[in-house]
N, C-alpha and C positions, 0 to 999 in steps of 0.2 A: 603435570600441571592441573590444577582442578579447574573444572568448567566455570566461565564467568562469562558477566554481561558485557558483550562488546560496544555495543551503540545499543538507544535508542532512538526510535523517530516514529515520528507521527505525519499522515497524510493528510493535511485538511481537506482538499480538494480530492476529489476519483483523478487518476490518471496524471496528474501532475507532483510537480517535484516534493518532497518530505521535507523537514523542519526536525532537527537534530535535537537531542533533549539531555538532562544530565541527571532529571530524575522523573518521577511519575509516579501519582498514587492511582491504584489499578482497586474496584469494587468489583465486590463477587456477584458474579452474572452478566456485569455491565464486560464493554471493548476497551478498548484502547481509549483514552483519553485524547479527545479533538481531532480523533482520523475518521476520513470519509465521510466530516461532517456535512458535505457539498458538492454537489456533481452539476456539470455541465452536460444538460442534456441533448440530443438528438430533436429538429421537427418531427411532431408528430409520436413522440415517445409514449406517451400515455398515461406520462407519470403528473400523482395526482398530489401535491403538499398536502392538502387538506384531508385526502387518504391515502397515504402511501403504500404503494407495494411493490416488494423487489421487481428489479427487470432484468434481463440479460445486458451485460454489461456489453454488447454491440448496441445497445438502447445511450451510449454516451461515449462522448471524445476518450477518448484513452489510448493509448501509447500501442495496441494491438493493434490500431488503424492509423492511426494519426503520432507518427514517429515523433516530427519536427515538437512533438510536445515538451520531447526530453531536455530540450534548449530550454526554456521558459524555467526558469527560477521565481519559485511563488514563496510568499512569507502571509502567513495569519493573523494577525492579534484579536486574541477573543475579546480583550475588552471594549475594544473600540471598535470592531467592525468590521477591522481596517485589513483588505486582502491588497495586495501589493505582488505585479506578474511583471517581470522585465526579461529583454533577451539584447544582443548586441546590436537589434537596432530600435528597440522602443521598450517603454515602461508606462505599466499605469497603477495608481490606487484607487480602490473603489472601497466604499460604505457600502458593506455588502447587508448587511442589516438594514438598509431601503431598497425599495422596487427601483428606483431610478439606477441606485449604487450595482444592483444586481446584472441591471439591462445593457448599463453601460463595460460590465464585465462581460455579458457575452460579447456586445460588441467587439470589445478588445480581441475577442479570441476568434472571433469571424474574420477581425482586419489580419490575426496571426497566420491565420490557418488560408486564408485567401480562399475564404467560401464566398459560392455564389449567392447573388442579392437576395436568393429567398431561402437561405437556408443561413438561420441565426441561433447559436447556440441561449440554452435558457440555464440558467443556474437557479438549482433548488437547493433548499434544506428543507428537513420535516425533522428535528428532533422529537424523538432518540431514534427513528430511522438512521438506520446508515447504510453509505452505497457499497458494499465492502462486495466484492466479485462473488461472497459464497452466503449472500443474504439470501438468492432462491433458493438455497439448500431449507433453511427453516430459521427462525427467528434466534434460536437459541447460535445459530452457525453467523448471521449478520452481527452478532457480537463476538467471534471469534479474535483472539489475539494471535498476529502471524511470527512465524519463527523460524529462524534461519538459522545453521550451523555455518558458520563462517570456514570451517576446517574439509565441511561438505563443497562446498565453493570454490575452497583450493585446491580440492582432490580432482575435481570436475574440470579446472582448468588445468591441471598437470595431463588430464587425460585426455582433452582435446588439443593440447599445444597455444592455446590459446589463454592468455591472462582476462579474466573475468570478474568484473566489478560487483561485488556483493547487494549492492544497491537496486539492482537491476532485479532484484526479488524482493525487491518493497517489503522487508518483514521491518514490521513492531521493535521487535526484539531479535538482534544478531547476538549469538551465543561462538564463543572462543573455548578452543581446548577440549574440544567433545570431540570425541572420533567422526571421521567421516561419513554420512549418513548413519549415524547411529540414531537420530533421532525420529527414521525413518521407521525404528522397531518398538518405537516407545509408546503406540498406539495404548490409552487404556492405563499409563503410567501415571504419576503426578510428578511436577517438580518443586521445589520449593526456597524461595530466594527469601532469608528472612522469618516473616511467617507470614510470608505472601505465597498462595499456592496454586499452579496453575496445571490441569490435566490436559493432558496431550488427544485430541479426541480424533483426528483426520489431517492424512496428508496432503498436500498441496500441491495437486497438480499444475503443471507452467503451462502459460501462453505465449500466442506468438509476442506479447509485449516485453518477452524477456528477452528478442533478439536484437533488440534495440540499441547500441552503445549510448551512453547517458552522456558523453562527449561530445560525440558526435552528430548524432540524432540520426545515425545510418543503420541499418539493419547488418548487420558483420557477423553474426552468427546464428546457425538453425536451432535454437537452443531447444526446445522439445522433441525436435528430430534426434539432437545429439547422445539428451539424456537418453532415450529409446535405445539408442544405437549402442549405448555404452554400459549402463544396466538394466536394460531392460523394462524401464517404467519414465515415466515422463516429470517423475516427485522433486520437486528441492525445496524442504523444510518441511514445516507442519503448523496446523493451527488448534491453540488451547484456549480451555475457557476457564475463568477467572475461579477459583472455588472461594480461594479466600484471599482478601484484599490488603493493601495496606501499601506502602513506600517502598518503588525499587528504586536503586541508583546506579548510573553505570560503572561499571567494573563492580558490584556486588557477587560473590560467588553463589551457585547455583547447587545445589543439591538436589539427584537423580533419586 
């Protein structure tokens, strides 16, 4: 079967849930369209809108610390502003495009999270900043597009006994019908979907936010310990940068 695009999604927020896509036009140099445009940050972060610069991603809420995130079901709309975070027992929309709309998002996520009264999360944006985990690597890597082989996924769960939700590796782009970590060797390769073409430049190593169940919001498996334990390196997927741009869509086939 030839390799094709499984999903798309994109993250608006750091650390919380993805937004499904059915197509995407991808520019060369730039990310992922509307992912990681917003992070919820940590008191006392240091981070500045006005100058932005990467921080370590324990510098914000994210699913490595803060599981119960996985529950939270978030939705975007870039036109209007409009972020919208519900879970089974609350929901809010905020106008995240005003200070007011922002403040009242972190609230939301302080009353989530059952922090204490002097610790309120702050929600940024600094466009074309973005919070992407591998922005301290260099600017050119903050615009990285992340990639997941879905077939890598199911190899990985056959080899732990354990069924493992693809999702739980937040890539951009999940790829079907690729050999099992095969995209682990593609370092330095291009692919090219269309005449959209994207080079493969560094692997992705995992965190503890991949041991998360996205069900459940329980930590149920070691996943970095695992992959260690299994081949040898702690990698699932990889991230590419854009060479050349244009309209993917999913299920479009992929040329290695």
């Amino acid at each position: 079967m030839p390799t094709a695009i499984n999903t798309l999604t994109r993250f608006p927020v750091k650390g919380l849930s993805g937004q499904l896509l059915d197509s995407v036009s991808l520019q060369a140099g730039q990310g992922f369209p509307g992912d990681r445009q917003f992070g919820f940050a940590r008191p006392n972060s240091g981070f500045d809108p006005l100058n932005p610069k990467p921080l370590p991603k324990s510098k914000f809420y994210m699913l490595a610390r803060d599981a119960s995130l996985a529950l939270l079901d978030t939705a975007y709309d870039e036109e209007t502003g409009k972020l919208i975070m519900s879970s089974t027992q609350s929901k809010g929309e905020f106008d995240i495009k005003t200070d007011s709309g922002r403040k009242d998002a972190g609230q939301f996520i302080k009353s989530y999270l059952s922090l204490p009264d002097d610790e309120t999360p702050q929600l940024y944006a600094a466009s074309p900043h973005r919070f992407t985990d591998v922005s301290v690597d260099s600017i050119d890597m903050m615009n990285a597009v992340s990639i997941i082989n879905l077939e890598s996924v199911r190899a990985f769960s056959d080899a732990i006994g354990h069924k493992v939700d693809p999702r739980r590796f937040r890539g951009n782009i999940i790829l079907s019908d690729l050999q099992p970590f095969e995209e682990l060797d593609l370092i330095g390769q291009q692919m090219s979907v269309g005449k959209v073409r994207l080079k493969i430049v560094q692997r992705t190593r995992r965190c503890p936010a991949t041991e998360v169940d996205l069900e459940t919001g329980e930590r149920d498996i070691k996943t970095p310990r695992l992959l260690r334990e299994k081949y040898g390196h702690m990698d699932m997927g990889v991230y590419a940068e854009v060479v050349e741009g244009g309209v993917i869509t999913r299920g479009d086939l992929v040329e290695l």
